[in-house]
NUROTOR-669759 format. One record per atom (N, C-alpha, C): residue number from 1; atom name; x, y, z. Coordinates in pm, whole numbers, plus 50000, padded with zeros to 5 digits. Example, Ala and Ser with C-alpha at 12.3 -4.5 7.8 and 13.67 -1.06 7.14 Angstrom:
NUROTOR-669759
k;a;xx;yy;zz
1;N;51319;49431;50780;
1;CA;51230;49550;50780;
1;C;51320;49670;50780;
2;N;51285;49775;50708;
2;CA;51367;49894;50714;
2;C;51290;50003;50787;
//
This chain:
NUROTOR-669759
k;a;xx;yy;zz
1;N;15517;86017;28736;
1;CA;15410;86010;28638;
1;C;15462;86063;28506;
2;N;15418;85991;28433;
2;CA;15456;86048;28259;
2;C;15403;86199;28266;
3;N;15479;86297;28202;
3;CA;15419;86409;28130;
3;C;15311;86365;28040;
4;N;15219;86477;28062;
4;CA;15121;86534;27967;
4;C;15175;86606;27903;
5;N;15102;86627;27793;
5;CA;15097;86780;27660;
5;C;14975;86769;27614;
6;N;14912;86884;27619;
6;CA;14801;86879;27551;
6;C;14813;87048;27467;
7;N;14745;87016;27323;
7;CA;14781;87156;27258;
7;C;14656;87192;27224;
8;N;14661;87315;27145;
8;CA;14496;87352;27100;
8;C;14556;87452;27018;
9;N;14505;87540;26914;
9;CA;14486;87647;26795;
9;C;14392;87735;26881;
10;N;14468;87866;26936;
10;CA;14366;87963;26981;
10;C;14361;88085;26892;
11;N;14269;88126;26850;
11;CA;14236;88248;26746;
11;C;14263;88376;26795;
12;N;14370;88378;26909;
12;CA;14443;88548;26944;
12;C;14567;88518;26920;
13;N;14612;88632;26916;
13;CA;14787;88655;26884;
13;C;14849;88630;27047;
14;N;14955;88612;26971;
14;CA;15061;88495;27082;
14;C;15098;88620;27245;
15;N;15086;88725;27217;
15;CA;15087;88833;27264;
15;C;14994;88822;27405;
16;N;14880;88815;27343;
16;CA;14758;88850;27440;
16;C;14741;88716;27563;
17;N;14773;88620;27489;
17;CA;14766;88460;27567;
17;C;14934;88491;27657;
18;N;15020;88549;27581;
18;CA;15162;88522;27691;
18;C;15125;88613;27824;
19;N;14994;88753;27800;
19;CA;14974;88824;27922;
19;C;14882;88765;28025;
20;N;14767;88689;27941;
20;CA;14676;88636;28021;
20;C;14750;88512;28107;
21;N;14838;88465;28087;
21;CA;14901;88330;28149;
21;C;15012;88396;28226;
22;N;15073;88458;28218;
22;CA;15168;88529;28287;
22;C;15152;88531;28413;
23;N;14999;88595;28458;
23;CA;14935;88602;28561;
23;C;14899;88538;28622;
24;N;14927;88436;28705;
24;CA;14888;88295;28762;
24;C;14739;88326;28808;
25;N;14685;88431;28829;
25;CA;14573;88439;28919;
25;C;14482;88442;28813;
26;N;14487;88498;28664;
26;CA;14418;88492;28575;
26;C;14339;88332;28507;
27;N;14453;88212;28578;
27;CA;14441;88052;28525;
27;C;14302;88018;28615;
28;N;14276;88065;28750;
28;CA;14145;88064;28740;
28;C;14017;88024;28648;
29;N;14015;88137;28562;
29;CA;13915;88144;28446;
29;C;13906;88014;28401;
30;N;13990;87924;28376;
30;CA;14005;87831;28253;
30;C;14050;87724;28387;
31;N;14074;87707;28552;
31;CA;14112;87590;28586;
31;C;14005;87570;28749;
32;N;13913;87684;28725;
32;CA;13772;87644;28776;
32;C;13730;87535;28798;
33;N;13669;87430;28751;
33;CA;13638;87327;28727;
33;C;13724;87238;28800;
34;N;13824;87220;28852;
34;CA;13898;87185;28983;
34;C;14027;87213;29059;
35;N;14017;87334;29054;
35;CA;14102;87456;29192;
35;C;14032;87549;29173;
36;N;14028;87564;29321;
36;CA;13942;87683;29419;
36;C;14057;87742;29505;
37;N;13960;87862;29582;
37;CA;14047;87923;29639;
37;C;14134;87991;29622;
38;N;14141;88003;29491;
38;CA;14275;88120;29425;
38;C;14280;88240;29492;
39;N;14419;88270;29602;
39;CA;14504;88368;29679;
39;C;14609;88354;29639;
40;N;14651;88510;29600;
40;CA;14811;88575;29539;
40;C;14860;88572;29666;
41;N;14964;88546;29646;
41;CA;15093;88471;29788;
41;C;15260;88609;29709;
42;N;15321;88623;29791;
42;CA;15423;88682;29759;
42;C;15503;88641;29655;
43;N;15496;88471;29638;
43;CA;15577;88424;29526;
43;C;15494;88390;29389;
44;N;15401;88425;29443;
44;CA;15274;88295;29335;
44;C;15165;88317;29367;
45;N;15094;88177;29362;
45;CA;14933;88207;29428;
45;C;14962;88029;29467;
46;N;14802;88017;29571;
46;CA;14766;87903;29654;
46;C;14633;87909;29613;
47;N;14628;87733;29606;
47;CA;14492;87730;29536;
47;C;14484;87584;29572;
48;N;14371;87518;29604;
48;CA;14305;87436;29672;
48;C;14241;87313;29557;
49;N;14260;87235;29566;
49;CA;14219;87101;29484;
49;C;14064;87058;29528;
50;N;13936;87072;29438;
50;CA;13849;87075;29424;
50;C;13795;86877;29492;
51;N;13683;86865;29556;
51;CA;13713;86680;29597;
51;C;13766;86648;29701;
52;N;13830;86768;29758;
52;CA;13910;86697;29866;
52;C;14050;86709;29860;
53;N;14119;86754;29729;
53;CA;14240;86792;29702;
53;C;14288;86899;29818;
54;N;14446;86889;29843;
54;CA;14492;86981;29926;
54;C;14554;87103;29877;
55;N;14619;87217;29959;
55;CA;14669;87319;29956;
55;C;14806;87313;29820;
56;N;14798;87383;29724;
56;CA;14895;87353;29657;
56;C;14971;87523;29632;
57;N;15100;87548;29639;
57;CA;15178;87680;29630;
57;C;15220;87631;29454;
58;N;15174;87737;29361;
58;CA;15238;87765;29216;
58;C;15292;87910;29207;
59;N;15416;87833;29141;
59;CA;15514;87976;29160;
59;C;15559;87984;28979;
60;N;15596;88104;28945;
60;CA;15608;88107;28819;
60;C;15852;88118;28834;
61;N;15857;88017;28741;
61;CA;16037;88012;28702;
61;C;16067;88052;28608;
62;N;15986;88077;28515;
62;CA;16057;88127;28358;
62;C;15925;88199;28306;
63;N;15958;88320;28201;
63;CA;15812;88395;28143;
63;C;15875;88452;27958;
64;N;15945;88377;27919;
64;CA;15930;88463;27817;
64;C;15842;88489;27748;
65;N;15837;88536;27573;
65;CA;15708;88530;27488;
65;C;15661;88409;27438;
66;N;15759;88338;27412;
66;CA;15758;88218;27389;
66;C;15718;88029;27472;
67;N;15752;88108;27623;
67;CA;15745;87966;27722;
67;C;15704;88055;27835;
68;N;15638;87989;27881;
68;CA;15603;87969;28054;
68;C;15616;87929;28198;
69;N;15728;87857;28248;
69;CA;15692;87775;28328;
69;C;15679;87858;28518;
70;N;15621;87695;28537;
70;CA;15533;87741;28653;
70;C;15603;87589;28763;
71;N;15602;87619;28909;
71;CA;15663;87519;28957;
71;C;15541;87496;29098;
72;N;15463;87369;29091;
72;CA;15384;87371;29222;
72;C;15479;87268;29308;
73;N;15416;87292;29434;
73;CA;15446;87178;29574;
73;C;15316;87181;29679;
74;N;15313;87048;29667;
74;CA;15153;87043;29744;
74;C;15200;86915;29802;
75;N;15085;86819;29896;
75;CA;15105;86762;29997;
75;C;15155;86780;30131;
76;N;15196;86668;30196;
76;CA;15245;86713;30337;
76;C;15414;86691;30319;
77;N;15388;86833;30395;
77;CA;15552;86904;30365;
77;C;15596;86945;30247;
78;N;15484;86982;30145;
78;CA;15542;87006;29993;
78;C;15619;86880;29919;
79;N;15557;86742;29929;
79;CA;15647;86660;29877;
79;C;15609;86631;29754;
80;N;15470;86641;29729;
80;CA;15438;86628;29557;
80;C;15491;86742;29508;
81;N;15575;86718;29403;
81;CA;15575;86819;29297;
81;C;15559;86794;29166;
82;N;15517;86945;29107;
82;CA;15467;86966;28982;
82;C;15548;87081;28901;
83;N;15524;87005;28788;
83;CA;15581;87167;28697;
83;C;15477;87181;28538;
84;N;15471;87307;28536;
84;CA;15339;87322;28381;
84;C;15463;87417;28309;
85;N;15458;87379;28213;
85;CA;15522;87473;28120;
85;C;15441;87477;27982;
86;N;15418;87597;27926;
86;CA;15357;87665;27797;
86;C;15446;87699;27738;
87;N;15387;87644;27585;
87;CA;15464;87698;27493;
87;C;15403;87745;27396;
88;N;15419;87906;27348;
88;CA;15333;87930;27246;
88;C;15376;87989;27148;
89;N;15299;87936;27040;
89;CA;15396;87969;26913;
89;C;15310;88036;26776;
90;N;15341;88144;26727;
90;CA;15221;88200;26658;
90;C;15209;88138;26513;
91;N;15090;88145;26451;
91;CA;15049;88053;26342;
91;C;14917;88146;26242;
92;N;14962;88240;26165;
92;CA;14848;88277;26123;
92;C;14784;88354;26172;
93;N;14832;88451;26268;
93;CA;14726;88510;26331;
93;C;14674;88509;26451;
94;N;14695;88355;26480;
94;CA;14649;88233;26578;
94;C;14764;88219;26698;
95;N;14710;88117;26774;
95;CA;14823;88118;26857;
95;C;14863;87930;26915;
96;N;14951;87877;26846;
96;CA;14972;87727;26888;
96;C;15034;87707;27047;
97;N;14911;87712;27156;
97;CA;14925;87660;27244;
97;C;14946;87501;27308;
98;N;15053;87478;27367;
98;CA;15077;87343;27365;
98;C;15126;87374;27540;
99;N;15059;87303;27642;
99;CA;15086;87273;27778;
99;C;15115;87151;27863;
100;N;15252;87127;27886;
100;CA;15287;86995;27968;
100;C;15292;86997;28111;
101;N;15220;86920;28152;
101;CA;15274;86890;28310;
101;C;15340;86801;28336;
102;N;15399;86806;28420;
102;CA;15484;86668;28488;
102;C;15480;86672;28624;
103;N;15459;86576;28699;
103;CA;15395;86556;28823;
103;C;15515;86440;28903;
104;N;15555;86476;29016;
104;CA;15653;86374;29113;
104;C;15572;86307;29181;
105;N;15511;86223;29177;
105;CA;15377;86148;29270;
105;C;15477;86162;29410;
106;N;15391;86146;29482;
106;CA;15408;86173;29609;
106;C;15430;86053;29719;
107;N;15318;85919;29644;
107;CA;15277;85854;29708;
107;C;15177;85718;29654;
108;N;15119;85652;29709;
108;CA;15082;85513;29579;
108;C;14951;85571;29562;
109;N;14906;85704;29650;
109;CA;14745;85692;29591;
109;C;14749;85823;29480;
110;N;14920;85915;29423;
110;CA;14952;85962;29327;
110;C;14992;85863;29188;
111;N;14995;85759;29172;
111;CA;15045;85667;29107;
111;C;14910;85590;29085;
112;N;14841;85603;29139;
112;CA;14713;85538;29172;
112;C;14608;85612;29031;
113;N;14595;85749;29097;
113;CA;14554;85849;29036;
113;C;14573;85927;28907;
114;N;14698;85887;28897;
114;CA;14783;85952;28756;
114;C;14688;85902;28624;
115;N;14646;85759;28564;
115;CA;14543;85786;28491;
115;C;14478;85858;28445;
116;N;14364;85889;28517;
116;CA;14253;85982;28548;
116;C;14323;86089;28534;
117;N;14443;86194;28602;
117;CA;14463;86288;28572;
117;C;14505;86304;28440;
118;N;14542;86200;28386;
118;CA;14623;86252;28239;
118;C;14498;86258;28136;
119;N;14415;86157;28164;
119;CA;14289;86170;28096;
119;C;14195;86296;28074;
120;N;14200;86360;28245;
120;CA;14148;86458;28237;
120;C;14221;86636;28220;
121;N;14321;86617;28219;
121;CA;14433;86753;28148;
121;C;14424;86685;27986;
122;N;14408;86577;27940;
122;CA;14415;86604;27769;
122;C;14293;86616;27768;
123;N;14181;86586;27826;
123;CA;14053;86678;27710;
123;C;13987;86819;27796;
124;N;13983;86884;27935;
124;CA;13951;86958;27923;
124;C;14071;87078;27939;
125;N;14171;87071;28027;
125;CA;14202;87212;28029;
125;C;14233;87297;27898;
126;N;14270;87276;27789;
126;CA;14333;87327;27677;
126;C;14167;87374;27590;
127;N;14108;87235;27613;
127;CA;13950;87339;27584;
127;C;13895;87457;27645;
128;N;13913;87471;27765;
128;CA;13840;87579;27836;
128;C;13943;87707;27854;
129;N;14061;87695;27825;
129;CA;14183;87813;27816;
129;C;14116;87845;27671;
130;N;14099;87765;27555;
130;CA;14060;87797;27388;
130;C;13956;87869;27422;
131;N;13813;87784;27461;
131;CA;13676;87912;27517;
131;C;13706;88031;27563;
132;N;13814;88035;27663;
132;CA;13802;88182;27771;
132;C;13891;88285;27666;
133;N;13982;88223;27556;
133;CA;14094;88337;27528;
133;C;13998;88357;27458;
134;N;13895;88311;27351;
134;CA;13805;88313;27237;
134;C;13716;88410;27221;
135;N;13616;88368;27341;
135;CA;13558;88444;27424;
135;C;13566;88615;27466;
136;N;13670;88678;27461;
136;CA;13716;88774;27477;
136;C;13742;88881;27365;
//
């Protein structure tokens, strides 16, 4: 599946967003709306696809101030994989959040699906991470 990026202008310093994301268990707040089940695992956390979605393990590979990344495996036997990486870059005060995923479909009903997901990572998640850091 093609990468996503979706960015947004959040009104905290680059600081406060690199701690709140750091924390995989904190993405909750802002990825509600479809994963449940958020449990801290020794490497990561496990969190459950909302619909009928399955068991997915996200593990964090890189943390500087600057980038993020995060590495999932979900399906049977861990064969879908995923990777999210953040990049944030300060602006004023502000903080230029910009988040890509890239997704290994698994299978034709991942290829199937990919649409809809890209549709729905560019308009809400980067909105509801902007509300929750805002918010605070």
């Amino acid at each position: 599946m093609m990468p996503v990026t979706v960015t947004t202008t959040i009104g905290r310093p680059r600081e406060e967003i690199h701690a709140l994301l750091d924390d995989l268990m904190n993405h909750e707040a802002f990825t509600d709306h479809f994963l449940t089940g958020f449990q801290r695992t020794e490497k990561g956390i496990r969190v459950k696809g909302k619909g009928g979605g399955g068991w997915m393990e996200i593990t964090p590979v890189e943390s500087t101030l600057g980038r993020i990344v995060e590495e999932g495996r979900s399906g049977r036997g861990g064969r879908r994989h995923s990777r999210g990486i953040y990049t944030l870059e300060p602006e004023n005060g502000s903080t230029v959040v910009s988040f890509t995923n890239e997704i290994e479909p698994a299978g034709v009903g991942d290829r199937l699906a990919a649409p809809l997901i890209r549709a729905y990572l560019r308009t809400r998640r980067a909105q509801r991470l902007k509300e929750q850091m805002e918010a605070r």
